[in-house]
N, C-alpha and C positions, 0 to 999 in steps of 0.2 A: 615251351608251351605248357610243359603240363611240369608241376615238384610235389612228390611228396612225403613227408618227414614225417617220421617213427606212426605213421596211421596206424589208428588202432579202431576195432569194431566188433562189439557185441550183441549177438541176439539172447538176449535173458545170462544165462550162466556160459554161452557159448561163447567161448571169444574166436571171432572168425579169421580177421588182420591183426599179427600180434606185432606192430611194429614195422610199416613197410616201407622203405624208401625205394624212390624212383623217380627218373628223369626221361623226359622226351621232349627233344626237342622241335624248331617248327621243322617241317617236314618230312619227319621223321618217321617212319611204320616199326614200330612194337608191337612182338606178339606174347603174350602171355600165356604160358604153358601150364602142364601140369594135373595133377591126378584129381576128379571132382571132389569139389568142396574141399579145395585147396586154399578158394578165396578169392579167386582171378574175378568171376563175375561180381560178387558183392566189390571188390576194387574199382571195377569200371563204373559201379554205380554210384562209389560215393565223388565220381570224379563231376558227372550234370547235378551233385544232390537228390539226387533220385532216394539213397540212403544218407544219414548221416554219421559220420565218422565220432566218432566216445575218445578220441585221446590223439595226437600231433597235429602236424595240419597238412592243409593242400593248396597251390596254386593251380590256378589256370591262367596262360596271359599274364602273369604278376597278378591274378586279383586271388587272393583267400576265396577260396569254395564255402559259400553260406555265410559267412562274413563280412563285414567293414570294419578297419582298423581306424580307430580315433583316437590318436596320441599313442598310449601304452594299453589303450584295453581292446576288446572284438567284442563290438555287435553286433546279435544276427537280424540277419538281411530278412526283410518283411517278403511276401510272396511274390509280388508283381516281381521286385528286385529280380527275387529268384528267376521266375518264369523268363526275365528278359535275358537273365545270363544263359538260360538254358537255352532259349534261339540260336546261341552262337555253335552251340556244342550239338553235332550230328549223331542218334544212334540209331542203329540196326539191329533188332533182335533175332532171338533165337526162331520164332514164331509168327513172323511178319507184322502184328499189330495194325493189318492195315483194316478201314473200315467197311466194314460189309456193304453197308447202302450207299456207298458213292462209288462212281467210277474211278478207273486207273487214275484220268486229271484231276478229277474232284480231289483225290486223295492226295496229289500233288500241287495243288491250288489252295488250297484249304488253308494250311498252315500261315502260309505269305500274305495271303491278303487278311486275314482277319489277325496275326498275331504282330505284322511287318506293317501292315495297313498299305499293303503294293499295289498299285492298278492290277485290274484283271488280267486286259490286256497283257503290258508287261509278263505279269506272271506264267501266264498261257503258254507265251512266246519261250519264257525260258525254260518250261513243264514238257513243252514239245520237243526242243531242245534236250532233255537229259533222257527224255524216256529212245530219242534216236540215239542216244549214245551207250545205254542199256540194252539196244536191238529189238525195242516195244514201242514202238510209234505206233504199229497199227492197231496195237491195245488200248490207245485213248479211253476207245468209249466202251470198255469192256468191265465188268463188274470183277472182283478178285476171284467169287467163286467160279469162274471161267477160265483160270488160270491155273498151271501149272503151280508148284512148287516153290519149283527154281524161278519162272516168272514173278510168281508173287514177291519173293526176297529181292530181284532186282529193281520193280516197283518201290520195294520197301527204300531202298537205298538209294535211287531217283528222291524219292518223296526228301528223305534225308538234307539230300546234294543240292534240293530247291528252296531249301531257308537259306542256304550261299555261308555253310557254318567252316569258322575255321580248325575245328575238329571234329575227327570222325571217329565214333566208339563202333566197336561189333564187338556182339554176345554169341561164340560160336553160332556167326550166320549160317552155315551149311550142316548144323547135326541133324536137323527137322528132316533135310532132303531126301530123297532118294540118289545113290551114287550116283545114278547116271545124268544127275541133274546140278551135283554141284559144281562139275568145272563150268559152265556158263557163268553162274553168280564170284566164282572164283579172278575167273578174265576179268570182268567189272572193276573187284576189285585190284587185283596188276595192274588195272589202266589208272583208275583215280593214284591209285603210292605212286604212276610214272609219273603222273601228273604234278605232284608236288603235296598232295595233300598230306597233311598231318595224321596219320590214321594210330590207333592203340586196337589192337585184335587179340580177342581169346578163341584161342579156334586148338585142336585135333588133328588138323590139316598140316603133320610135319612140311610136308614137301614145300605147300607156299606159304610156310616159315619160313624155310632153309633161301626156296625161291628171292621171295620178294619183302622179307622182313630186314631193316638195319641191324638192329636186336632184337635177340629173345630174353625174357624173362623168367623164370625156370620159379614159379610156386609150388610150396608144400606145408600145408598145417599151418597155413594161415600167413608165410613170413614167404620174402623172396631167395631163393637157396642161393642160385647163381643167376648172372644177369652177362651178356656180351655178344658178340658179333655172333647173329647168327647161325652162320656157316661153323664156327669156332662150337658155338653149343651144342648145335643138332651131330655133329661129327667125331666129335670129340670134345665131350664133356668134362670137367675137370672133378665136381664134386660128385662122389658114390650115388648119392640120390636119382641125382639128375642119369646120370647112367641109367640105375635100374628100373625108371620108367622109361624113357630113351627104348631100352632094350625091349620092353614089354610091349609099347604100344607100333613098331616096326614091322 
């Protein structure tokens, strides 16, 4: 679902990804570890083009991220292009991003019918649908400042789950929280990776790493240290590095 070869990215003199490979495949949940401003978030971004990448490349789906390939050269992709590949691709920040003046639905209607061009209907149906599966039905018609925290993020990730994308990014979904509000957005996410979903997560949250990730990915200083089963990294890590953050943040 997702390749990508020697990525490289810089802000001005800073070089953030010095060179990153990595693979996930479809249904697969990756988490992305590691000490801040390691790199993990600017990687998730250049994965929707949100940022773009200064050197290797990336798929999604077989498609080049910001490109079309014609023969032997890459043109980059005009904006609509863009926006339409970003439909496909679901994220969830750190901060909710949801919009203040509309309601819970609006927030989750919004996207579908004006970027999908989805009947209302339809969309409502299936709006009502993920916010019962989130445990917020009866927050329809509630505006975000009425909400929780932890509500709000699983709103966020609703809203996400209703363009029907077949991947899911999170930008440490639960740092914002209060502790005693992350395991609900936590469950959410256990149920979508039961489900099948393709998900790539940067999160702090050893435990549902170890829990419910395939692989971890283990960033430092820009580059992937060590990469593999989960269970295998959070437990017994092979490279020093990964240890001695490991060790620190337990």
């Amino acid at each position: 679902m997702v390749r990508a070869e020697q990525v490289r990215k810089h802000f001005g003199r800073l070089e953030v990804l010095k060179g990153v490979d990595l693979e996930v495949a479809p249904g697969e949940v990756v988490c992305l570890i590691g000490p801040s401003g390691s790199g993990k978030s600017t990687f998730l971004r250049c994965i929707n083009h949100l940022e773009t990448i200064d050197g290797g490349r990336m798929w999604v789906d077989g498609q080049i991220v910001g490109y079309q390939q014609r023969g032997t050269r890459l043109h980059e992709l005009g904006d609509k292009e863009i926006c339409r590949r970003r439909t496909e691709i679901g994220m969830v920040f750190q901060h909710f991003n949801l919009f203040p003046h509309m309601t819970v639905l609006q927030n989750l209607t919004e996207a579908p019918r004006l970027a999908l061009k989805e009947p209302k209907v339809a969309v409502t149906e299936r709006a009502m649908g993920l916010l019962k599966q989130v445990g917020l039905q009866d927050k329809a018609h509630a505006y975000p400042r009425h909400l929780s925290g932890g509500q709000q993020q699983r709103v966020a990730i609703a809203r996400a789950l209703c363009m029907r994308p077949k991947l899911m990014l999170f930008d440490e979904p639960t740092s914002a929280l209060d502790p005693e509000l992350v395991g609900d957005v936590l469950k959410v996410m256990r149920d979508l990776a039961e489900s099948g979903m393709t998900m790539i997560v940067v999160t702090h949250e050893m435990g549902f790493a170890r829990e419910v990730a395939d692989r971890v990915a283990f960033f430092d200083a820009g580059q992937v240290v060590e990469t593999g089963p989960a269970r295998q990294i959070i437990t017994d890590p092979r490279h020093a590095r990964t240890k001695a953050f490991l060790t620190a943040v337990r």
